[in-house]
C-alpha positions as CSV (number, residue, x, y, z in Angstrom):
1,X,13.2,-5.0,-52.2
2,X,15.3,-1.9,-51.9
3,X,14.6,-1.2,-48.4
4,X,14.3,-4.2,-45.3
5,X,12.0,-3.8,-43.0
6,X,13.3,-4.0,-39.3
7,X,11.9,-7.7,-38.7
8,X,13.5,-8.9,-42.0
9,X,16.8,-7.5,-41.4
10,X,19.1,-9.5,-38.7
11,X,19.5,-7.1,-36.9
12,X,16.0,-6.3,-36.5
13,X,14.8,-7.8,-33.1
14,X,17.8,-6.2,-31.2
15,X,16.3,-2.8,-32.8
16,X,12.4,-4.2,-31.6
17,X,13.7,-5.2,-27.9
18,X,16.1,-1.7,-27.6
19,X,12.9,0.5,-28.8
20,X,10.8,-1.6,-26.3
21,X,13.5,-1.4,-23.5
22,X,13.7,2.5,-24.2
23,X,9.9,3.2,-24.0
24,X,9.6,1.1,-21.1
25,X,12.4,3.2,-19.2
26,X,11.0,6.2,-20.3
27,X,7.6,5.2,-18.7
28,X,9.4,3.7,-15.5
29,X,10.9,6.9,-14.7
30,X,8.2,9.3,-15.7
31,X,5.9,6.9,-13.2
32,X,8.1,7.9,-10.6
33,X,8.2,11.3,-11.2
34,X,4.2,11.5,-11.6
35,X,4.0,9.5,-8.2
36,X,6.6,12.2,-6.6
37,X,4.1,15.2,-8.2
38,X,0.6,14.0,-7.5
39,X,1.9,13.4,-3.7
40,X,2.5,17.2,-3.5
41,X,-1.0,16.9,-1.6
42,X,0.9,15.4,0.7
43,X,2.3,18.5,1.4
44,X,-0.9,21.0,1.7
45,X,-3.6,22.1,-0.9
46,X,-1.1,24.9,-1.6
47,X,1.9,22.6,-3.0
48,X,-0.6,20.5,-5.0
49,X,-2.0,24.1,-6.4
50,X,1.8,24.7,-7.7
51,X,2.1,21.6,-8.8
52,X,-1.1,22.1,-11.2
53,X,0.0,25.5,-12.5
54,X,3.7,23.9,-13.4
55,X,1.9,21.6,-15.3
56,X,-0.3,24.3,-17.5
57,X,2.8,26.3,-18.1
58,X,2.1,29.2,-15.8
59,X,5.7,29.7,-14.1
60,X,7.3,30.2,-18.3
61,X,3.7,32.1,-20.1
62,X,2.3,34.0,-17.0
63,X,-0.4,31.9,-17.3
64,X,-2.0,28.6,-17.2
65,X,-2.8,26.6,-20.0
66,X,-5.0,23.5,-19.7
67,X,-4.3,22.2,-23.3
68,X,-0.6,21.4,-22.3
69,X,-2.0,18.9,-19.9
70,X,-3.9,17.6,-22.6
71,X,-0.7,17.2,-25.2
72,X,1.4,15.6,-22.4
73,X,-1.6,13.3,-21.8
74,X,-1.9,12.7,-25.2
75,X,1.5,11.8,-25.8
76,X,1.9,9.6,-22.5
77,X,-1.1,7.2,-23.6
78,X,1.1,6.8,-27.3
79,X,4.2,5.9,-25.4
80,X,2.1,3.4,-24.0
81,X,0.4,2.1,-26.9
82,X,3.7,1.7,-28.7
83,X,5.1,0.3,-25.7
84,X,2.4,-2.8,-25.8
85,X,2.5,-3.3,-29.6
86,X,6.1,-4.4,-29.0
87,X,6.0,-5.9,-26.4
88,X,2.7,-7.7,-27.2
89,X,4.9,-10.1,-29.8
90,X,6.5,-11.8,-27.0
91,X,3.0,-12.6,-25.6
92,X,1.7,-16.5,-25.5
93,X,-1.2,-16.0,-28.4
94,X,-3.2,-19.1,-28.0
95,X,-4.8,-21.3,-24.9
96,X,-2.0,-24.0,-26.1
97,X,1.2,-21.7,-25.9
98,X,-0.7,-19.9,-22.3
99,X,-0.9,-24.1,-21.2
100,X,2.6,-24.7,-22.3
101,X,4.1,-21.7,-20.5
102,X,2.1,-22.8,-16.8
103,X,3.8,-26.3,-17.5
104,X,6.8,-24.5,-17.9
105,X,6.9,-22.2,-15.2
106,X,5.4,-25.0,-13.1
107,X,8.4,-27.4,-13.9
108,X,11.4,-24.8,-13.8
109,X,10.6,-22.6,-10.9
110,X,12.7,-19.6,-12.3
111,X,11.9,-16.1,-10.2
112,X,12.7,-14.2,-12.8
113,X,10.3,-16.1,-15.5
114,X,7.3,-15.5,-12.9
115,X,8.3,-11.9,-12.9
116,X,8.0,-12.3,-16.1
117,X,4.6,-13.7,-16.3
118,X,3.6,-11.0,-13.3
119,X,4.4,-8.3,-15.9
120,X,2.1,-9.6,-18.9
121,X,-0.6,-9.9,-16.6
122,X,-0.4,-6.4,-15.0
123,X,0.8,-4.5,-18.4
124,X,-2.5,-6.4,-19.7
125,X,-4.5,-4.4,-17.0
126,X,-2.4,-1.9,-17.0
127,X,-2.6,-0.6,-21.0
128,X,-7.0,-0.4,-20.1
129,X,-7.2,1.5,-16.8
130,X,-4.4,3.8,-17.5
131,X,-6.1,4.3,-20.7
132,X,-9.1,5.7,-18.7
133,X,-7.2,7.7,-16.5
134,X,-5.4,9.6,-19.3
135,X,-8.1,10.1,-21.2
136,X,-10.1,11.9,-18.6
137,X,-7.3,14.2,-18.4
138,X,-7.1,14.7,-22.2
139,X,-10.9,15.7,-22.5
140,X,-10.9,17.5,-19.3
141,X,-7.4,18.9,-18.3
142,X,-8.6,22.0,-16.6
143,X,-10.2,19.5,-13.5
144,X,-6.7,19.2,-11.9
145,X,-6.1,20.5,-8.6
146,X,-6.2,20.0,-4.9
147,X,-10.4,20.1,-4.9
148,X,-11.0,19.0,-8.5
149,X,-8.9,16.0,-8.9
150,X,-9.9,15.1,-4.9
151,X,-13.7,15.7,-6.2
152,X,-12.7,13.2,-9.0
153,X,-11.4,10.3,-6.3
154,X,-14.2,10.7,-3.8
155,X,-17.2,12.2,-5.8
156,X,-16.6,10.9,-9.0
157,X,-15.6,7.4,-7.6
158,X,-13.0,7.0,-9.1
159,X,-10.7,5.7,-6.2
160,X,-11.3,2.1,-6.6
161,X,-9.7,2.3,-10.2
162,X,-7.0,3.8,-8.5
163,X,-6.3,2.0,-6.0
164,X,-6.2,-0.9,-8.5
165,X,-4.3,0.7,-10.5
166,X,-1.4,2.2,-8.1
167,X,0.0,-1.8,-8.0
168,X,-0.7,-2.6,-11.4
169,X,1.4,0.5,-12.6
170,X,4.1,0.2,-9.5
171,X,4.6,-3.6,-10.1
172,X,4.5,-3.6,-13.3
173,X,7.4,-0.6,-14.0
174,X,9.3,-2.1,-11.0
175,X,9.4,-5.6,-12.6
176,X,9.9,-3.7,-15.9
177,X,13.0,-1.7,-15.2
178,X,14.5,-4.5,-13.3
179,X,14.3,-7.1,-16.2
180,X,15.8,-4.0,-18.8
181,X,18.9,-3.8,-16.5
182,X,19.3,-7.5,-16.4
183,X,18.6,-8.3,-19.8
184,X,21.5,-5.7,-21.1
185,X,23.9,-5.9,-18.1
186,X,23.6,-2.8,-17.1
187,X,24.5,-2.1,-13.4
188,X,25.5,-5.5,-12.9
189,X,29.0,-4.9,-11.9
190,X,31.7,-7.9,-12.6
191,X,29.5,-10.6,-10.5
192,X,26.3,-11.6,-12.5
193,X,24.7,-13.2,-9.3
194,X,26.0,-9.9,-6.7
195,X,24.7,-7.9,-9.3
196,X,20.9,-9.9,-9.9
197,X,20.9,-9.7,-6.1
198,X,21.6,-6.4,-5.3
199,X,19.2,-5.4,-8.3
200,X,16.5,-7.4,-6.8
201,X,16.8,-5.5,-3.8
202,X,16.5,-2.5,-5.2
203,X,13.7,-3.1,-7.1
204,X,11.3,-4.4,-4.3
205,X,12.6,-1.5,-2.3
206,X,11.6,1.1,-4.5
207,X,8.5,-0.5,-5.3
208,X,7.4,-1.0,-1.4
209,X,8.7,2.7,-1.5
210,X,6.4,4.0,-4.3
211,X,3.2,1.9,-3.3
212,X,3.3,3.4,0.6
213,X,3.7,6.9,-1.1
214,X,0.9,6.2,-3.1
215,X,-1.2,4.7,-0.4
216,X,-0.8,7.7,1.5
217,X,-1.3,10.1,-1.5
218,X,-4.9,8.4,-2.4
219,X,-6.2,8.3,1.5
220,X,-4.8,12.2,1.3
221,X,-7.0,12.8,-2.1
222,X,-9.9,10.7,-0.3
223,X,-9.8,12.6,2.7
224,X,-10.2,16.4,1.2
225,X,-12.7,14.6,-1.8
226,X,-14.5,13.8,1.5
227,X,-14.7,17.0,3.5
228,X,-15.3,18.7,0.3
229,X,-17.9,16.6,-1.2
230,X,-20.7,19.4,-0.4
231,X,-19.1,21.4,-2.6
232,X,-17.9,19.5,-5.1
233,X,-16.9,20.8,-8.1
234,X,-15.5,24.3,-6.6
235,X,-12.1,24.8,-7.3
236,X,-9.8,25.8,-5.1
237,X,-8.0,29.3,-4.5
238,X,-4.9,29.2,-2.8
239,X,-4.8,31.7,0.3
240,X,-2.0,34.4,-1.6
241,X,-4.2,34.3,-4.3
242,X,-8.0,35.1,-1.8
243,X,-6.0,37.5,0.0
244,X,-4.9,39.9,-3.0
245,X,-8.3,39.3,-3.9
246,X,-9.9,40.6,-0.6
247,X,-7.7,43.4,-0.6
248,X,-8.6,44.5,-4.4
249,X,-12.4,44.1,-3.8
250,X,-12.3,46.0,-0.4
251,X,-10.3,48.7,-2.3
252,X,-12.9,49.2,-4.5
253,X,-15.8,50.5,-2.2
C-alpha cells in the first residue's frame, strides 16, 4: 500500500480522538453562543429582530438573506454527523458489551465513567432531535424571528421537543467539554485532583447556568407564541421599521 489509512497507521486513533475532541469543542461553544443568541427574546421582540437580520447577513449586504441561515444550518447538522461517526466507535455495539459495561459501572462506581455513559445516552437523542430542528431551518430559514419562530414553539408545537431537547444538548456539551479538558490535561494546573475538582465545578455551573437561560428563553418564546397565536404566521415589524413606514405612506396622500 502506498498510502496508510489513519486507523492502520499508529498514530491513527490519537488523530480519530483529536478530530473528535475538536468537533466536539467546536459544537460545545457554538451551543453556547446559540443559547446566548436565541435568548435575545429575553431582551424584547426588537433585540431578537436584530438578532435574525445578523444572521441573514443584513448588517454586511444591506440586506437579508435567508439562504445563509440555511448554509450555516447545513453545515452545523455535518459537524454533527461527523461528530457521531467518531465518536460512535467507542460505543458498546451489542446487548453483551451494553451488559458488560452495567456490570462494570455497577462494580467500579467511577463518576466520571457514568458521565460517560450519560453522554452516549443523550448524544444518542441528541444526533435525532437536533436533526429535526436543523432541518426545519434548512428548508425554511426565512421563519425566524420574534413571531415566527414563537409561532413555531406554541402553534406549531414544537416546545415539547424543545424542552427535551434544551437538557439533552446542555448535558450533553457540558459533560462533553469537561471530559476533552480532562482527557488532554488541559486546564488542569499542577494538581490532577484540584484541577478534576475545580473542572467539575465549572462544568455543573455553567450547565445549571445555560439550562435556567434556556428555561427562561422557551417560557419567553411560549409566552409571545401564545398572545400571538390568533395571528400566527404574521411576521413581525420592528417599531423603527412601522414608523418610517407610516410616515412614507401618509406622505403619499
Amino acid at each position: 500500500m502506498l498510502f496508510k489509512t489513519p486507523l492502520s497507521s499508529p498514530r491513527g486513533p490519537a488523530v480519530i480522538d483529536m478530530l473528535q475532541s475538536v468537533s466536539g469543542i467546536i459544537l460545545a461553544l457554538f451551543m453556547w453562543a446559540h443559547m446566548f443568541m436565541v435568548s435575545s427574546i429575553l431582551l424584547g421582540n426588537d433585540a431578537m429582530y436584530w438578532v435574525t437580520k445578523m444572521f441573514e447577513g443584513e448588517p454586511i449586504f444591506g440586506k437579508g438573506y435567508p439562504i445563509l441561515v440555511s448554509l450555516f444550518a447545513l453545515f452545523i447538522l455535518s459537524l454533527i454527523v461527523l461528530h457521531a461517526f467518531l465518536a460512535m466507535r467507542k460505543f458498546p455495539a451489542t446487548h453483551r458489551q451494553y451488559r458488560t459495561l452495567h456490570k462494570h459501572l455497577g462494580g467500579i462506581r467511577h463518576t466520571d465513567s457514568y458521565l460517560w455513559y450519560v453522554q452516549v445516552i443523550t448524544g444518542f437523542a441528541l444526533f435525532f432531535l437536533a436533526s429535526v430542528h436543523l432541518y426545519q431551518l434548512i428548508m425554511h430559514p426565512a421563519d425566524i424571528g420574534p413571531f415566527a419562530s414563537s409561532d413555531r414553539v406554541w402553534s406549531g408545537r414544537m416546545w415539547p421537543l424543545y424542552l427535551v431537547l434544551l437538557f439533552v444538548v446542555e448535558l450533553h456539551g457540558g459533560i462533553g467539554l469537561y471530559r476533552v479538558l480532562v482527557k488532554w490535561g488541559w486546564f488542569m494546573g499542577k494538581d490532577p485532583k484540584v484541577g478534576r475538582k475545580r473542572l467539575t465545578i465549572a462544568k455543573w455551573t455553567l450547565t445549571l447556568f445555560f439550562l435556567v437561560l434556556g428555561l427562561l428563553t422557551l417560557a419567553a418564546y411560549m409566552k409571545v407564541g401564545y398572545e400571538h397565536q390568533d395571528r400566527a404566521g404574521e411576521r413581525y415589524q420592528p417599531a423603527a421599521y412601522s414608523h418610517l413606514n407610516s410616515a412614507s405612506q401618509g406622505g403619499n396622500h
